[in-house]
N, C-alpha and C positions, 0 to 999 in steps of 0.2 A: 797674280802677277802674269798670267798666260795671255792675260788679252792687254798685256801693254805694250807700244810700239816702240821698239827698241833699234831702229833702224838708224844710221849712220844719222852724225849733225846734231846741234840741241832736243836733247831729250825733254818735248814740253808737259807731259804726264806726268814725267817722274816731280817737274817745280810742284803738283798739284797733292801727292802722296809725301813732298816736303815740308807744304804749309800744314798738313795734317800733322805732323810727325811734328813742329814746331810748338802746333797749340796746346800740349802739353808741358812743355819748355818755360823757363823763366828768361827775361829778356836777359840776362848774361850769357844764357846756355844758346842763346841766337846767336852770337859773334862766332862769327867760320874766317876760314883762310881760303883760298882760291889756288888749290894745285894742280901741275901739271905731270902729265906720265908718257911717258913713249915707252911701246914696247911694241919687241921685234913680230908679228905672225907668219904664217905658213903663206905663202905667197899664192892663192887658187881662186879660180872663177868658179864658184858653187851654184846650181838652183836654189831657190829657198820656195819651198810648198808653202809656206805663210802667207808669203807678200808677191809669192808667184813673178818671182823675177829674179834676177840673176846674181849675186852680191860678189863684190872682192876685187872690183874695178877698184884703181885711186880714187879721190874724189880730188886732188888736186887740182884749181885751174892749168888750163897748157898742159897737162900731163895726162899722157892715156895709157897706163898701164897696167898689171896687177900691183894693188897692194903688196907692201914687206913691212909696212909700219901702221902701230895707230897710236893716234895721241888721243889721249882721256884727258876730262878738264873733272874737276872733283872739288866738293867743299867739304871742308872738313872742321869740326868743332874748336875752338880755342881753349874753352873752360871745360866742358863736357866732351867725351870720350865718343862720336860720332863722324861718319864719313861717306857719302852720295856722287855717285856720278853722275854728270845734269850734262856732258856731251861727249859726244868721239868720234 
């Protein structure tokens, strides 16, 4: 999990670590729901040594500030007891 990029926006690795995670799966245990989460974070402009740039800006368009929020977008199983974050 150390070499996956987890940087703000759709996370398109983690769709590729899902289809794997699926083909185990019967097609009923495929049906997900599409949830939403906001929650509060610490409001800072950090370096990140990874990605060697700066992170904690908003990404909001029109809006240039620090972050105080992130919204996570999540699927989670219907039938089967499983749950993936794929943005934020």
């Amino acid at each position: 999990m150390q070499h996956v990029q987890f940087e703000s926006g759709i996370l398109g690795e983690v769709f590729s670590y899902l289809a794997i995670k699926l083909e185990g799966m019967s097609t009923e245990e495929h049906e997900c729901v599409l949830t939403l989460d906001e929650m509060a974070i610490t409001a800072a402009v950090e370096w990140d040594n990874r990605t060697g740039r700066f992170i904690g800006d908003g990404t909001l368009p029109k809006h240039s500030s620090t972050a105080t929020h992130a919204l996570a977008f999540m699927l989670g199983g219907i039938f089967t007891r499983w749950k993936q974050t794929m943005a934020y």
